[in-house]
N, C-alpha and C positions, 0 to 999 in steps of 0.2 A: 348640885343635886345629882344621884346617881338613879335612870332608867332603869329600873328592876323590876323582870319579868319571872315569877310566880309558876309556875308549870305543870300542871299534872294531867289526871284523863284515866277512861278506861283503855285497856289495852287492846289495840289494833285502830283506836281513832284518828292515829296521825302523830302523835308525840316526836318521831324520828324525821319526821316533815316538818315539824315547827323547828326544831330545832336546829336542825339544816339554812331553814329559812331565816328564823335569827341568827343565825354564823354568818351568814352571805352578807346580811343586813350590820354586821360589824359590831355584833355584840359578845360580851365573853360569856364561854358557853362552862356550866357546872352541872355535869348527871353523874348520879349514883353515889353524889356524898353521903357518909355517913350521919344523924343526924345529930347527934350528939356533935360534932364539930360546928353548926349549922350560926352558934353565936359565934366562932373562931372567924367562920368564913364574913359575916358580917362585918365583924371589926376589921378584920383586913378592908374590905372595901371601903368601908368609912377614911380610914384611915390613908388609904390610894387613891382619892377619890377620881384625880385625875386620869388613871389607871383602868378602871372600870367605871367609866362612865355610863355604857351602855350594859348591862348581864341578864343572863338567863338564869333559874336555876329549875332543876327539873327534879321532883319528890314522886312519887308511888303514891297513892291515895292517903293511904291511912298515915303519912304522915305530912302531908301536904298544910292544912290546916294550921300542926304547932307551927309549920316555916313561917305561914304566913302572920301567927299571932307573932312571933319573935320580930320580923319584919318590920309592923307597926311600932315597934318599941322605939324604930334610929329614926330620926327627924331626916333624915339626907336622902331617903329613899322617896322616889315616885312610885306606885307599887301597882302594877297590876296582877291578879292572880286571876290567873287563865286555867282553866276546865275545860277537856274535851272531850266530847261524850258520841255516840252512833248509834243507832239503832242494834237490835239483835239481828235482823236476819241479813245485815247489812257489813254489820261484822264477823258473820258466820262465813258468807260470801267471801271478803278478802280474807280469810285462815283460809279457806281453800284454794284460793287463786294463788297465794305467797306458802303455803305451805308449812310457812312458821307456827312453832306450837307456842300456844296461849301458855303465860309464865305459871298461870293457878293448874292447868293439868302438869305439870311437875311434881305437884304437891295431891297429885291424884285427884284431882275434880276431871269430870268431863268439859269438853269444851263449851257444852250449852250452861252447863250449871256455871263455869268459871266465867262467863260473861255475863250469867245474871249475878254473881258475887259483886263482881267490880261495879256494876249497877246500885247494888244495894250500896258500895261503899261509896259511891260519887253522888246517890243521893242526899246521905248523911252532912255531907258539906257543901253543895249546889247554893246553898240559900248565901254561903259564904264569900262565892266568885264574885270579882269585880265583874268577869266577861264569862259567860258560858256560851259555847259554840257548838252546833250540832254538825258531825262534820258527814254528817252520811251524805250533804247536797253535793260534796264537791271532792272534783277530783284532784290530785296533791297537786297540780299547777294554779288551781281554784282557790287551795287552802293557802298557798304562798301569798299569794295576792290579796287574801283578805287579812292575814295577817299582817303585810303590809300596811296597807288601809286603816287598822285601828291603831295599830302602835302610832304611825303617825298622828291619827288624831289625838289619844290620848294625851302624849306628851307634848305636843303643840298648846294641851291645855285647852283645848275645844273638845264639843262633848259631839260624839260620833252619833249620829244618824241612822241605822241602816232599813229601807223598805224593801222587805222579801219579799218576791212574786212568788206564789206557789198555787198549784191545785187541789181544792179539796181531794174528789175523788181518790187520791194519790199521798194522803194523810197528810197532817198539819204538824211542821217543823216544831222541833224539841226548844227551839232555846226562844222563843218570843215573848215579848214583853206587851204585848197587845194585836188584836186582829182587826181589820178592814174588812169587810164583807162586800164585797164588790157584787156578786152575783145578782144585785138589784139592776144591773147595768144593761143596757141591751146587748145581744150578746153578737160579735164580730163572727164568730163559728158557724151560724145558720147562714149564713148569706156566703153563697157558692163559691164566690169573688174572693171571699175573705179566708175559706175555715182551713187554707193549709198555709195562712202567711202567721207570722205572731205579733204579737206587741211592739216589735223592734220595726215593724213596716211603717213608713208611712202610710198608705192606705188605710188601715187599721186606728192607726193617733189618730186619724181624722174623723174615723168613722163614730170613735168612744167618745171624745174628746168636744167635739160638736153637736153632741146630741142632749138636749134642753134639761133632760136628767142627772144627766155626769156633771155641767153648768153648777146645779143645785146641789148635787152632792158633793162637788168637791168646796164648794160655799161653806156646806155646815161642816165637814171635817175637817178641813183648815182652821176653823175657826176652832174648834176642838181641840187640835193638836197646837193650837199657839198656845195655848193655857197649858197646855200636858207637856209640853217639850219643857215651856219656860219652866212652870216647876219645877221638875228634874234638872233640868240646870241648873237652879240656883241649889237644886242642893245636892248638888255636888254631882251625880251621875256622870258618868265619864262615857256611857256604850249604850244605846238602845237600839232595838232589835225590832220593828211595827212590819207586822206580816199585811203584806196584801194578797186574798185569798176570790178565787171565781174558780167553777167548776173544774176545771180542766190547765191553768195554770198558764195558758198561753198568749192569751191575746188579752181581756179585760183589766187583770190584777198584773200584770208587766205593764199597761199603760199605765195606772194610777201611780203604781210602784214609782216609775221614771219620773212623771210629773211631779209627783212629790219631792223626789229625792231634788229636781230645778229646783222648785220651792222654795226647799228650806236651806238651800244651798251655801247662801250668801249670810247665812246665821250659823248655822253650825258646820259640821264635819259630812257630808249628807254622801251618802254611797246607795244606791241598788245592785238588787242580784236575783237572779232569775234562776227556781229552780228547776223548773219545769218545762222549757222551751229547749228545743233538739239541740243539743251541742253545735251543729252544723250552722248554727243560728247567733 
């Protein structure tokens, strides 16, 4: 069976990071084929298989889609079709930091209009990803690593996990597949001791963690999530995404997040990720 990685995104979410990061990861890399070649390049691989075991290929939105219905046709492919998307004022941010002009003001759009374009066109086939990733949490040493993380689980054949910590106040991540509402929790932040340490402290696990509430909540959510993993598993699901959410993203929803991710560890692919706790952290 040949590892085929699926590739596309709006422009400025990282596409030249993924790709980098699958080359490192010993994959063979394919951008800017033409598409019409797209069954050429297939049957070659079929046909190598030994050869390109591991590949990427990487499409533009608007024909990202036909690659991936063509794809489905060869029985020898693993396929993931990966989507990367970012916020606007997020990716307005890195055009100005990098300088680089957006490919749609070429063709004369403005740069706000040309990142709501690529929006509309990643909407249109979002429903179609095997993995959609929001990459405005992480910086490209963040995105390597999590790219990482699923390609390994995918292809090991275990179905990925991941628990996002995040803070409301600070808006609720693009790619999630269900939310946790943690803020019923008591909250680690009022008490002096605690409100400049995060989730990652011991002090804090102890504090959440021990308290007769979180006991009972994480009782009924467990028991929740054993039914909701298991079905998706069995059919088939290869990535899920379950946000753990509390005010402020620091201390409550990074401990549930981590206990989970123990959890479910020994069953599935289980990762956490924290987007909301100070880099320094």
């Amino acid at each position: 069976m040949i590892d085929l990685v699926i590739l596309t995104g709006v422009s400025g979410a990282g596409k030249t990071t993924a790709l980098l990061t699958f080359e490192e990861l010993g994959y063979y890399i394919v951008d800017n084929l033409p598409i019409r070649l797209i069954d050429e390049l297939f049957k070659e691989f079929t046909n190598n298989e030994k050869t390109y075991r591991k590949a990427v290929i990487c499409f533009p939105l608007n024909e990202a889609s036909e690659v991936y219905k063509c794809a489905k046709k060869y029985d020898k492919f693993n396929i993931i079709f990966l989507g990367l998307d970012s916020k606007e004022d997020v990716l307005i941010e890195r055009y100005r930091l990098t300088r680089h002009v957006h490919p749609l003001q070429l063709k004369g759009l403005s740069l706000i209009n040309a990142i709501k374009e690529d929006q509309n066109l990643i909407n249109k086939i979002k429903s179609e990803f095997t993995h959609y990733v929001d990459t405005s949490k992480f910086l490209p040493s963040e995105l390597r690593t999590y790219l990482y993380d699923i390609t390994k689980g995918v292809f090991a054949k275990k179905m990925t996990v991941i628990f996002s910590s995040f803070g409301y106040k600070k808006s609720v991540p693009l790619d999630l597949d269900m939310i946790i509402d943690a803020r019923v929790l008591a909250n680690p932040y009022w008490d002096d001791n605690l409100k400049h340490l995060t989730g990652l402290d011991k002090k804090v696990i102890d504090y959440v963690l021990k308290d007769k509430l979180t006991k009972d909540f994480l009782k009924r959510i467990t028991n929740y999530l054993d039914l909701y993993l298991s079905s998706l598993d069995k059919a088939g699901r290869s990535l899920v995404n379950i946000g753990v959410g509390c005010s402020g993203g620091q201390h409550r929803s990074v401990v549930i997040a981590n206990y989970l991710k123990e959890y479910y560890s020994d069953k599935y692919h289980a990762l956490s990720e924290h987007r909301d706790i100070p880099r320094s952290k």
